[in-house]
Predicted model as a PDB file, atoms N, CA, C, CB and O in Angstrom, pLDDT in the B-factor column:
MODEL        1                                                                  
ATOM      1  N   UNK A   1     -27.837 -12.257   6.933  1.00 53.00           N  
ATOM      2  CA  UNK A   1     -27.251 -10.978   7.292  1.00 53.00           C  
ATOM      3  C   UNK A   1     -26.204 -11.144   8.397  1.00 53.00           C  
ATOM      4  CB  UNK A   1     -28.344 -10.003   7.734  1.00 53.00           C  
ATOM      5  O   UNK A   1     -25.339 -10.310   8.660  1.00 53.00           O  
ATOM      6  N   UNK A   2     -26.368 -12.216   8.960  1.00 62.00           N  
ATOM      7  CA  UNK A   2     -25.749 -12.224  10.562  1.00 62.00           C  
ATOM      8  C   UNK A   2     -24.107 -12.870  10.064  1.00 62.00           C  
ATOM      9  CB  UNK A   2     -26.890 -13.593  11.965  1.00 62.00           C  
ATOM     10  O   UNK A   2     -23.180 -12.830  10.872  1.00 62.00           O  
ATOM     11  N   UNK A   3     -23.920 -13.434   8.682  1.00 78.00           N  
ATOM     12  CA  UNK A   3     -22.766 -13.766   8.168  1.00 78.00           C  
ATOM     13  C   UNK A   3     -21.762 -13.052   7.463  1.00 78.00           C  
ATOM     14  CB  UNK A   3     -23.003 -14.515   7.581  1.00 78.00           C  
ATOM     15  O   UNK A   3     -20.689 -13.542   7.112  1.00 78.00           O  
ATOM     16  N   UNK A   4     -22.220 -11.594   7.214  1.00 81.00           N  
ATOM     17  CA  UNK A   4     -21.831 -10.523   6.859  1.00 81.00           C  
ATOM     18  C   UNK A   4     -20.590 -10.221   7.889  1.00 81.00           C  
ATOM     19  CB  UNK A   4     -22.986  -9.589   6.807  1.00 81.00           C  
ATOM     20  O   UNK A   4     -20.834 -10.392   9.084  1.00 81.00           O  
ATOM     21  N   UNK A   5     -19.493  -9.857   7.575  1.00 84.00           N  
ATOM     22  CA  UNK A   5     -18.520  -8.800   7.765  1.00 84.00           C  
ATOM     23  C   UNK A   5     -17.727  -8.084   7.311  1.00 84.00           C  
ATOM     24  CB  UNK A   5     -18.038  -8.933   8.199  1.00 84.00           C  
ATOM     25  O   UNK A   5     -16.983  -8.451   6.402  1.00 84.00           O  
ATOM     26  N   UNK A   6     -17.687  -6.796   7.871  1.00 84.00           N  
ATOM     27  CA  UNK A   6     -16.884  -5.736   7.107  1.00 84.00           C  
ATOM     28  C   UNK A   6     -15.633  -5.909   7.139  1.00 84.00           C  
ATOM     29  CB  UNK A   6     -17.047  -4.469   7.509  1.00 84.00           C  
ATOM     30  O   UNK A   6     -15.059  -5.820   8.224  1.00 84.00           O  
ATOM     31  N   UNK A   7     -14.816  -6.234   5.804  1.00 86.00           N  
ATOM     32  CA  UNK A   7     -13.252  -6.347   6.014  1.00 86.00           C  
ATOM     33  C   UNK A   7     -13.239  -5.639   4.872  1.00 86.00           C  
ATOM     34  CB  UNK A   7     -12.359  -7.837   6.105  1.00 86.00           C  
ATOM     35  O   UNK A   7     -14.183  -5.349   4.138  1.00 86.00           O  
ATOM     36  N   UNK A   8     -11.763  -5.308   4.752  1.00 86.00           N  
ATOM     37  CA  UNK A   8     -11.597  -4.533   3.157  1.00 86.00           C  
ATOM     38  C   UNK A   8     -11.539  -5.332   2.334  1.00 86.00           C  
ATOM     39  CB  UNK A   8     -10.420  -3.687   2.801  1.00 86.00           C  
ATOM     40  O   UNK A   8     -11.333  -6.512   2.616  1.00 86.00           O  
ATOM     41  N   UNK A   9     -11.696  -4.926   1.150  1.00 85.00           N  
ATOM     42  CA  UNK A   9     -11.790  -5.763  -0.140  1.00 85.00           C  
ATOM     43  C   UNK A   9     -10.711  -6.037  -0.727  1.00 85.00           C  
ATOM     44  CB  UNK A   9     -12.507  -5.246  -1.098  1.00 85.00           C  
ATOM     45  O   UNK A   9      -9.861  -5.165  -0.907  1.00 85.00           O  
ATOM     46  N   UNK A  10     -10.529  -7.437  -1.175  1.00 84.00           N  
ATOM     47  CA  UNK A  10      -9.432  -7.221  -2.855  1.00 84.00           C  
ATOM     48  C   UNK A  10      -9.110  -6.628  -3.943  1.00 84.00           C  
ATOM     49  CB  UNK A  10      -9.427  -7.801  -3.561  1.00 84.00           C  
ATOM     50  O   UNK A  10      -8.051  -6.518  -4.561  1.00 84.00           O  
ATOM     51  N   UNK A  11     -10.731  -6.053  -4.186  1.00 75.00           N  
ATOM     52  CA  UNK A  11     -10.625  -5.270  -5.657  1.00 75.00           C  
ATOM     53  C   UNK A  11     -10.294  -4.033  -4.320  1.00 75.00           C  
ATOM     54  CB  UNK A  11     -12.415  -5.128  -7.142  1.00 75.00           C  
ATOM     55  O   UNK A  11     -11.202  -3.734  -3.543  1.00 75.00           O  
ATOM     56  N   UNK A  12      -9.024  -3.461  -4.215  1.00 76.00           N  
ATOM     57  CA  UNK A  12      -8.675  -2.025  -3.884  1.00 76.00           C  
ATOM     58  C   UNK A  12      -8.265  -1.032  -4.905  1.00 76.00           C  
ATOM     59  CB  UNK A  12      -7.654  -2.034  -3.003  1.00 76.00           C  
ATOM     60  O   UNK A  12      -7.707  -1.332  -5.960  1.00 76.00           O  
ATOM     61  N   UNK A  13      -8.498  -0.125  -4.621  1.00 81.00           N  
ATOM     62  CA  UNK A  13      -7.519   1.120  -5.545  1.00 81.00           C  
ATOM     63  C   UNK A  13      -6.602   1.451  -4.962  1.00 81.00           C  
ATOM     64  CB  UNK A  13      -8.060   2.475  -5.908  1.00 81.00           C  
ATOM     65  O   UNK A  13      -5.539   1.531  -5.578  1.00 81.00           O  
ATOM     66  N   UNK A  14      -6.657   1.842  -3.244  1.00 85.00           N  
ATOM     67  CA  UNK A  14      -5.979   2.603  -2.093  1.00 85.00           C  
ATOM     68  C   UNK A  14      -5.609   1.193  -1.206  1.00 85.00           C  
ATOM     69  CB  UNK A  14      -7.133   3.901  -1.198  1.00 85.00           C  
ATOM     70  O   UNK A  14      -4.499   0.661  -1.198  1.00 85.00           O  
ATOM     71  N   UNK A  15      -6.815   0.718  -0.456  1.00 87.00           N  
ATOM     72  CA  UNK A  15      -6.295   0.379   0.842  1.00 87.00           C  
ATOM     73  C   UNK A  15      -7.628  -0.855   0.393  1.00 87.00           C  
ATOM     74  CB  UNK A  15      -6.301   1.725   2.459  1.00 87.00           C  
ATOM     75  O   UNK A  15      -7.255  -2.006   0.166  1.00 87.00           O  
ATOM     76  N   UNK A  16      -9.130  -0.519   0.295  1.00 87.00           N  
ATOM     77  CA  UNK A  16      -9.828  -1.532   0.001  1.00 87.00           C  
ATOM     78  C   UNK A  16     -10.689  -1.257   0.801  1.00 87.00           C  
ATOM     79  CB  UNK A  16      -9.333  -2.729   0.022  1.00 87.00           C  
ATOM     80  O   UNK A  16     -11.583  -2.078   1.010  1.00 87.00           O  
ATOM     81  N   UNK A  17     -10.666  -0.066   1.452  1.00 89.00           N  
ATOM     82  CA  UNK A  17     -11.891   0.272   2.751  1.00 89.00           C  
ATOM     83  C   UNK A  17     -13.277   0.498   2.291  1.00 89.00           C  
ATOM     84  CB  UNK A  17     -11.575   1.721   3.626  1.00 89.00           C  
ATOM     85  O   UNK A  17     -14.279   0.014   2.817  1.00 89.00           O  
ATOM     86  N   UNK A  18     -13.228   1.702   0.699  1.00 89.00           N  
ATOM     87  CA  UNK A  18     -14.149   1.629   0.021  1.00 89.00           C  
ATOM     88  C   UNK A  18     -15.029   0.276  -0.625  1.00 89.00           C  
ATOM     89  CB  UNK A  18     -13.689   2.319  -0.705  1.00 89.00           C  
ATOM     90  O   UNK A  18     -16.247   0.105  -0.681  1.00 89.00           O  
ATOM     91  N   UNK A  19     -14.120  -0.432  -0.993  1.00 89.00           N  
ATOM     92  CA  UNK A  19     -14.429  -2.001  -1.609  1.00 89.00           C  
ATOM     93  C   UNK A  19     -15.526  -2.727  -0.859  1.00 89.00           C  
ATOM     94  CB  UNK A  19     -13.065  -3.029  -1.492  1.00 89.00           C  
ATOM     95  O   UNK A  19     -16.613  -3.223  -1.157  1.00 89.00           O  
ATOM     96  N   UNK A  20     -14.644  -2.556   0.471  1.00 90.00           N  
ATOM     97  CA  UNK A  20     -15.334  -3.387   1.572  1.00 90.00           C  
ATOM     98  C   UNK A  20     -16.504  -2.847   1.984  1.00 90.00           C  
ATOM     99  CB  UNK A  20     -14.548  -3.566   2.758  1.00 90.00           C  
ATOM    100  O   UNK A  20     -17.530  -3.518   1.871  1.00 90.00           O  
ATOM    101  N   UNK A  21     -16.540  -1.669   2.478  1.00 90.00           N  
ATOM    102  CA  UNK A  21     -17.875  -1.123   2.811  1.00 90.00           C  
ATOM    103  C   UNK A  21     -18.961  -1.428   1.597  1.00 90.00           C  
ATOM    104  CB  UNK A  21     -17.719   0.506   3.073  1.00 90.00           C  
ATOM    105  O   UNK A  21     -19.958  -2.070   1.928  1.00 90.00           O  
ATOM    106  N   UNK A  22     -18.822  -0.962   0.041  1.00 91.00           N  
ATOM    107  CA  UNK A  22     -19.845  -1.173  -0.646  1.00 91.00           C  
ATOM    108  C   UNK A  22     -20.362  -2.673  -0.696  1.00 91.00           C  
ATOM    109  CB  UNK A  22     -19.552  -0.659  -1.839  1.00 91.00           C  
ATOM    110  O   UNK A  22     -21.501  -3.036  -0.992  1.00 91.00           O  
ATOM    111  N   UNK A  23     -19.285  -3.463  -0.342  1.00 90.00           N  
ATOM    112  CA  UNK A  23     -19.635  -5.284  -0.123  1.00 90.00           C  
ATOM    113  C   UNK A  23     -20.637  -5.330   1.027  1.00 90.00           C  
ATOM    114  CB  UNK A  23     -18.079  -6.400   0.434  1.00 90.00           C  
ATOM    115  O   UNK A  23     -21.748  -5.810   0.800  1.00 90.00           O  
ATOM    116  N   UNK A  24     -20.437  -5.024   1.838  1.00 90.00           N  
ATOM    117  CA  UNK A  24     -20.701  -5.254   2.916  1.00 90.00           C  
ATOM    118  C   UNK A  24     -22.505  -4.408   3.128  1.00 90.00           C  
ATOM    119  CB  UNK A  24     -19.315  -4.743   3.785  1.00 90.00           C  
ATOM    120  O   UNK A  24     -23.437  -5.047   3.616  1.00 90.00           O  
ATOM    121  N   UNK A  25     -22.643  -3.057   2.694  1.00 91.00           N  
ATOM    122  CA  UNK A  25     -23.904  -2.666   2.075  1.00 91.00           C  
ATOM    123  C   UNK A  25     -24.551  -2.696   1.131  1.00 91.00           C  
ATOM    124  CB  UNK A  25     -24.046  -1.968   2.065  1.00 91.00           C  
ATOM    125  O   UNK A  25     -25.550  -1.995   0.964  1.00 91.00           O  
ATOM    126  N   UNK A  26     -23.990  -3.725   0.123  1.00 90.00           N  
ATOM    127  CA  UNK A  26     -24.505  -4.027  -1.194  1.00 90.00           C  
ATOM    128  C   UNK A  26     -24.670  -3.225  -1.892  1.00 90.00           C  
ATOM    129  CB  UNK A  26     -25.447  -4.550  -1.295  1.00 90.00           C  
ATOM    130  O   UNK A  26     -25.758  -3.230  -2.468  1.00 90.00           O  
ATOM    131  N   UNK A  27     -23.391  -1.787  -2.306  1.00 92.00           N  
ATOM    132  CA  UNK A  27     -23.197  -0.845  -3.085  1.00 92.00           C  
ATOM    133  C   UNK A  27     -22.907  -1.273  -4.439  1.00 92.00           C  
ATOM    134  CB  UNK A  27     -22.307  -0.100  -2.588  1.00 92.00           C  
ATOM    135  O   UNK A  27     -23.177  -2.244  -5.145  1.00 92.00           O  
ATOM    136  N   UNK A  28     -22.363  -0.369  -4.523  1.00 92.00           N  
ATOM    137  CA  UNK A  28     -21.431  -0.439  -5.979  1.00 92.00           C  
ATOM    138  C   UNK A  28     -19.840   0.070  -5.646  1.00 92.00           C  
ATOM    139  CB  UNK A  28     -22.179   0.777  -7.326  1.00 92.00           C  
ATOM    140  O   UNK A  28     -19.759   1.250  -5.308  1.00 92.00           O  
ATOM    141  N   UNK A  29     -19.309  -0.250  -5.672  1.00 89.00           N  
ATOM    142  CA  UNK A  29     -18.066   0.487  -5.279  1.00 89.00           C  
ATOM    143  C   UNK A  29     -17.776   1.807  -5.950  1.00 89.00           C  
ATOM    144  CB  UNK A  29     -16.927  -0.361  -5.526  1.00 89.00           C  
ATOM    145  O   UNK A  29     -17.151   2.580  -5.225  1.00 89.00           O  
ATOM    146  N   UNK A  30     -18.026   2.184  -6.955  1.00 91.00           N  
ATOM    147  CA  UNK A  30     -17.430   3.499  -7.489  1.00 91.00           C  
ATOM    148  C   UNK A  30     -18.470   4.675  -6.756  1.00 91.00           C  
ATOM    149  CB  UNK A  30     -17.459   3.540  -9.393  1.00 91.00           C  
ATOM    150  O   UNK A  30     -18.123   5.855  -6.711  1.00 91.00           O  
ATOM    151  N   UNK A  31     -19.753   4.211  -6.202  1.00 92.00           N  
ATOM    152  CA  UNK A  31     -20.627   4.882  -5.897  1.00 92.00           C  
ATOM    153  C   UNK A  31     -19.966   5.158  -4.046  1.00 92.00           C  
ATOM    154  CB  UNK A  31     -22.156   4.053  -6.326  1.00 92.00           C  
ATOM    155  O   UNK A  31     -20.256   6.136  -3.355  1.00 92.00           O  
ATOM    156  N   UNK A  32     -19.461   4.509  -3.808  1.00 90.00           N  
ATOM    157  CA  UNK A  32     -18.935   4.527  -2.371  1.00 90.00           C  
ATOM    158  C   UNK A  32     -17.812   5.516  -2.319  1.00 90.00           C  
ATOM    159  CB  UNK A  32     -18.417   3.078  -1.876  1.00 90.00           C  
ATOM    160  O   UNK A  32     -17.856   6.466  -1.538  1.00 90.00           O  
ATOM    161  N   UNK A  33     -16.725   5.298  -3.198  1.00 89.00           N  
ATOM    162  CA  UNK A  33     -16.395   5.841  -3.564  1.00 89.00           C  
ATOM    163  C   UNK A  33     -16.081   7.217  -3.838  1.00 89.00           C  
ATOM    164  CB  UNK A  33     -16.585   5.420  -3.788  1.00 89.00           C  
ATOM    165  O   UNK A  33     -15.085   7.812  -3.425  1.00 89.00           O  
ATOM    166  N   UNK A  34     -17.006   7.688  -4.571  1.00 91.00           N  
ATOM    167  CA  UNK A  34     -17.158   9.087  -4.804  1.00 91.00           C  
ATOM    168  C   UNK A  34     -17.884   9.895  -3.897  1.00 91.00           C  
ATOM    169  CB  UNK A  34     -17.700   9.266  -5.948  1.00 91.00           C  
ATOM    170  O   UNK A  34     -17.711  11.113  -3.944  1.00 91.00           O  
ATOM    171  N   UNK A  35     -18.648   9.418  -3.104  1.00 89.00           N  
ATOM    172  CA  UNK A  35     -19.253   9.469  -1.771  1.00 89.00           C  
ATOM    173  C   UNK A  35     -17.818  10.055  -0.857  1.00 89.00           C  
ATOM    174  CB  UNK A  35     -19.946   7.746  -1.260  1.00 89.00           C  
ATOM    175  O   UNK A  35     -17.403  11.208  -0.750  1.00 89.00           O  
ATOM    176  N   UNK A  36     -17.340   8.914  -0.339  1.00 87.00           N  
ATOM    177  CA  UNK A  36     -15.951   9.357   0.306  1.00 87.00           C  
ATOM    178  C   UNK A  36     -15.301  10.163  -0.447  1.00 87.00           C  
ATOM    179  CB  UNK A  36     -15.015   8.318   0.596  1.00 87.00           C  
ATOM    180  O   UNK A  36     -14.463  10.701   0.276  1.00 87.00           O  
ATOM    181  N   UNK A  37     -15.229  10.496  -1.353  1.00 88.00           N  
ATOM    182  CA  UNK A  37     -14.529  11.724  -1.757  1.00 88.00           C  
ATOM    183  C   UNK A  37     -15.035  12.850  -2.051  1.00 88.00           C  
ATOM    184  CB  UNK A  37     -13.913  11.573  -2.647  1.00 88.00           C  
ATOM    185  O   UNK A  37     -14.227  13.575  -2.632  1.00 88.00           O  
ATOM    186  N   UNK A  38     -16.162  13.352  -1.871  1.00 88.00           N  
ATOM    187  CA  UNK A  38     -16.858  14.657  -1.719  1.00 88.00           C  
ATOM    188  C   UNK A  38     -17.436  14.548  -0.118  1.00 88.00           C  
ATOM    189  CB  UNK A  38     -18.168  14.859  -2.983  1.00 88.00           C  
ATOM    190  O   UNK A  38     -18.157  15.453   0.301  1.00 88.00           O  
ATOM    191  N   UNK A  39     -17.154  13.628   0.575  1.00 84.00           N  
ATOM    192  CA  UNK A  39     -16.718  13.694   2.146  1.00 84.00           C  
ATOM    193  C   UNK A  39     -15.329  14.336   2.153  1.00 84.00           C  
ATOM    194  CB  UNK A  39     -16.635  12.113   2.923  1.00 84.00           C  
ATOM    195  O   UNK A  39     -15.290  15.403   2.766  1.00 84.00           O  
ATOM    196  N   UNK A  40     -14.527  14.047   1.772  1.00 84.00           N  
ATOM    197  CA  UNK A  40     -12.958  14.453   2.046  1.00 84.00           C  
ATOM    198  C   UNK A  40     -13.189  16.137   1.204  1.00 84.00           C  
ATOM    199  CB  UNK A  40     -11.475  13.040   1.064  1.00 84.00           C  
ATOM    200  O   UNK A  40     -13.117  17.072   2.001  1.00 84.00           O  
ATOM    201  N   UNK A  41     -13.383  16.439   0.080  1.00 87.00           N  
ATOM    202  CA  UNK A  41     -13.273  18.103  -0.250  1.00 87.00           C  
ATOM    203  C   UNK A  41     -14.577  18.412   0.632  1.00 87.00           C  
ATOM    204  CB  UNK A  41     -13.420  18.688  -2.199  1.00 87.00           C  
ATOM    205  O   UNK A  41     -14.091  18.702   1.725  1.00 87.00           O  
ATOM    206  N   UNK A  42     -15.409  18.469   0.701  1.00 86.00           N  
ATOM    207  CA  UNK A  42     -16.332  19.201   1.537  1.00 86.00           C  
ATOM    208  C   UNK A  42     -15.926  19.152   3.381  1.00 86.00           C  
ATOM    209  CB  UNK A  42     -17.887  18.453   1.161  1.00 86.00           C  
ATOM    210  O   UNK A  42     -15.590  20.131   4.048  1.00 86.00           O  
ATOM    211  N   UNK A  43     -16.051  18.013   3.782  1.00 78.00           N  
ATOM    212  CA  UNK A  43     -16.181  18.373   5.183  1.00 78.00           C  
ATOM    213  C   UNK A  43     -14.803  17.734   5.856  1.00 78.00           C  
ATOM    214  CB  UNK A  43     -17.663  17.747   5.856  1.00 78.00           C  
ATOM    215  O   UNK A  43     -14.781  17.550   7.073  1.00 78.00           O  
ATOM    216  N   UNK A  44     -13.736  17.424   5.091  1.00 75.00           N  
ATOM    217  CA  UNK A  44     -12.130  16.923   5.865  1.00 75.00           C  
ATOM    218  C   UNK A  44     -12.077  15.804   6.778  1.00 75.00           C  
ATOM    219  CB  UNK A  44     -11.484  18.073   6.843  1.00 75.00           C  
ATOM    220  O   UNK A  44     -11.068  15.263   7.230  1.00 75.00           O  
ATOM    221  N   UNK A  45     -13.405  15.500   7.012  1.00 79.00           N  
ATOM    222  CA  UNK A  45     -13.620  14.428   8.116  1.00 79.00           C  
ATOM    223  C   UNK A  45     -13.254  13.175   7.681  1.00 79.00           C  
ATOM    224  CB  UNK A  45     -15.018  14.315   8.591  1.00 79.00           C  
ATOM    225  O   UNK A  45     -12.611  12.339   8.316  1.00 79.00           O  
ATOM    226  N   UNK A  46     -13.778  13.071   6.354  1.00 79.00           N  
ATOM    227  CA  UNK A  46     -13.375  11.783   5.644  1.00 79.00           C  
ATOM    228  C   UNK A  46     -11.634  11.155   5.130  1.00 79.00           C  
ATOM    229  CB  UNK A  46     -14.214  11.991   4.360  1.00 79.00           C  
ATOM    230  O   UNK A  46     -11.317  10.016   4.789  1.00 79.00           O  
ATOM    231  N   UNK A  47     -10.918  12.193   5.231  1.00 82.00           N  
ATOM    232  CA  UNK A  47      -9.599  11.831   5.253  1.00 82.00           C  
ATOM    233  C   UNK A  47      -8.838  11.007   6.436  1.00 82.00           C  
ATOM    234  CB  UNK A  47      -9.023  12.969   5.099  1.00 82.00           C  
ATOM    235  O   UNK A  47      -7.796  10.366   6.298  1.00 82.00           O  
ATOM    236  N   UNK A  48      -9.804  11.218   7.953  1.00 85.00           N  
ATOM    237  CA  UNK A  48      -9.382  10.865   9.415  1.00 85.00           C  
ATOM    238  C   UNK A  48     -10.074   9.341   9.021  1.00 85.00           C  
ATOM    239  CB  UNK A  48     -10.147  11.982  10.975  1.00 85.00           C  
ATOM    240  O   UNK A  48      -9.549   8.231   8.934  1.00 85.00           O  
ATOM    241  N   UNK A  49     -11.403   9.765   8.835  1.00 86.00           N  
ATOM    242  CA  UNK A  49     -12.264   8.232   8.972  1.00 86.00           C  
ATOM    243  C   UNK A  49     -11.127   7.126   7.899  1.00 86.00           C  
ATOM    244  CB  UNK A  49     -14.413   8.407   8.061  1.00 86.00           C  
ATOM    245  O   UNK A  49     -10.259   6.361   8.318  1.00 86.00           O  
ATOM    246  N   UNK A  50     -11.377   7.295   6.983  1.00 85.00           N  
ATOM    247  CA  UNK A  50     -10.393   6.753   6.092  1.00 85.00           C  
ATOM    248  C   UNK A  50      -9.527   5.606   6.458  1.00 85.00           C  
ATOM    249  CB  UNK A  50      -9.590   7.725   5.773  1.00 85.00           C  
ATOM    250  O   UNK A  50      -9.503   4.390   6.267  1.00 85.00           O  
ATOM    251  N   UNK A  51      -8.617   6.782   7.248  1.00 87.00           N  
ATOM    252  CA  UNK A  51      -6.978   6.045   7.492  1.00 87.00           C  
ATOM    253  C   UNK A  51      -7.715   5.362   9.151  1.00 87.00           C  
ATOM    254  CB  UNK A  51      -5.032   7.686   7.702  1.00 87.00           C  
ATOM    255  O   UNK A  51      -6.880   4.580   9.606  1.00 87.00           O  
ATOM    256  N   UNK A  52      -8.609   5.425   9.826  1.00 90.00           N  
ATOM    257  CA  UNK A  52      -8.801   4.985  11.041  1.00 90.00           C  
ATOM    258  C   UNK A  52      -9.213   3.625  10.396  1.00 90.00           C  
ATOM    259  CB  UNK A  52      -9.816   5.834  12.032  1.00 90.00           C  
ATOM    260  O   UNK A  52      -8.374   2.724  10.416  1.00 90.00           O  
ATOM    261  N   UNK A  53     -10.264   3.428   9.904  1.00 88.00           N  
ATOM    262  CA  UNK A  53     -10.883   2.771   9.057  1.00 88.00           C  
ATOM    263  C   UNK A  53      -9.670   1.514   8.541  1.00 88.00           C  
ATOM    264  CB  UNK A  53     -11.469   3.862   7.937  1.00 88.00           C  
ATOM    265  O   UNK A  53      -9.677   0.486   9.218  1.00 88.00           O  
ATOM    266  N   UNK A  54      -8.895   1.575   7.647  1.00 90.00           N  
ATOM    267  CA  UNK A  54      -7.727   1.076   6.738  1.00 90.00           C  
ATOM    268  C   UNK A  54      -7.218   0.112   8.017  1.00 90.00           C  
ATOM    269  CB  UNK A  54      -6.455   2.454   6.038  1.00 90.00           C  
ATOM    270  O   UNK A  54      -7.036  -1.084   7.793  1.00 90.00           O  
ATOM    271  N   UNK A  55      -6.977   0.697   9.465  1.00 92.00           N  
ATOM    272  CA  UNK A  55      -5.738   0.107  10.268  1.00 92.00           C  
ATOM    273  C   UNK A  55      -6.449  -0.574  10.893  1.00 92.00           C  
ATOM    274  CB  UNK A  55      -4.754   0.923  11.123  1.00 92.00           C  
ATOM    275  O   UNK A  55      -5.883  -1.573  11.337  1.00 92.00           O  
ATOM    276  N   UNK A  56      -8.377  -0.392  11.349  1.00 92.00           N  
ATOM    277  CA  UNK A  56      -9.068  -1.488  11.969  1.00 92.00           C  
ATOM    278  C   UNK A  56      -9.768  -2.128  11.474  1.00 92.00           C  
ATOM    279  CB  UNK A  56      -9.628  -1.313  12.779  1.00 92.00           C  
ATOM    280  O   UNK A  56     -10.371  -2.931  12.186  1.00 92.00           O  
ATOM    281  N   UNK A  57     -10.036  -2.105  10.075  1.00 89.00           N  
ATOM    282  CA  UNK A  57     -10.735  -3.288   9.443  1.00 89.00           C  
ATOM    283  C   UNK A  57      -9.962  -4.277   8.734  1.00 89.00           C  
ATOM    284  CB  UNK A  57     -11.675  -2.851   8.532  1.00 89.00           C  
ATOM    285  O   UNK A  57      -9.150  -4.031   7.842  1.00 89.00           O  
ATOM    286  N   UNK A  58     -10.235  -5.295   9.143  1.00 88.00           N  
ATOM    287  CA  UNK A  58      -8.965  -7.080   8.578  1.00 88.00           C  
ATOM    288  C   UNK A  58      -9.128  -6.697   7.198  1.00 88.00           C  
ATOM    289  CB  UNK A  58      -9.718  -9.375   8.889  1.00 88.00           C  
ATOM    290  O   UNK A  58      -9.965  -5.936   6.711  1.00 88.00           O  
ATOM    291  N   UNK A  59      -8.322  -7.256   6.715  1.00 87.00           N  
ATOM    292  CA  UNK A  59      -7.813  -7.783   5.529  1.00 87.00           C  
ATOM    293  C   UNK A  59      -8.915  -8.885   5.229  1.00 87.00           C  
ATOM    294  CB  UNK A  59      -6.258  -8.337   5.683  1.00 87.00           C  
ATOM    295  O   UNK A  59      -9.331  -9.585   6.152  1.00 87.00           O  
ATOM    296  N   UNK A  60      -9.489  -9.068   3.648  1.00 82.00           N  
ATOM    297  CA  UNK A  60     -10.475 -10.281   3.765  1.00 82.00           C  
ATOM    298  C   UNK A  60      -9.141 -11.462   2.623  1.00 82.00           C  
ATOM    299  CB  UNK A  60     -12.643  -9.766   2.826  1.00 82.00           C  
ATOM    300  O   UNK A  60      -8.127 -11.275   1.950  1.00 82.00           O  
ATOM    301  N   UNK A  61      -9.965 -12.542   3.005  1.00 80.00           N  
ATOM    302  CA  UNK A  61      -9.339 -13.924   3.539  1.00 80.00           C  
ATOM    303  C   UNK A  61      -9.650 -14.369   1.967  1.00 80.00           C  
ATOM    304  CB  UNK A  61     -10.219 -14.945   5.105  1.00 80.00           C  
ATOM    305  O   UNK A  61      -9.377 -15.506   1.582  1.00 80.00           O  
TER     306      UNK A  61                                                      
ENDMDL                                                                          
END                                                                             
């Protein structure tokens, strides 16, 4: 676990933030996904997290 880090992913659609997070919690990506996006129509918060998200998590290698 301690070798784990969150960077965005390769497989992106957008940016790769989704990608990365479901890697990183052993999701599924489409399930992360759609998650963040009934964050963004319901509570708007998820559009901020998002783009904060995109500019501080690396690029993976």
């Amino acid at each position: 676990m301690a070798d784990k880090k969150l960077v965005r992913s390769a497989d992106k659609k957008i940016a790769g933030v989704c990608g990365g997070l479901a890697e990183f919690l052993g999701l599924d990506a489409s399930i992360v996904r759609i998650v963040w996006l009934l964050c963004i129509l319901l509570g708007g918060f998820g559009l901020l997290a998002y783009l904060i998200m995109w500019i501080v998590m690396p690029e993976q290698k």
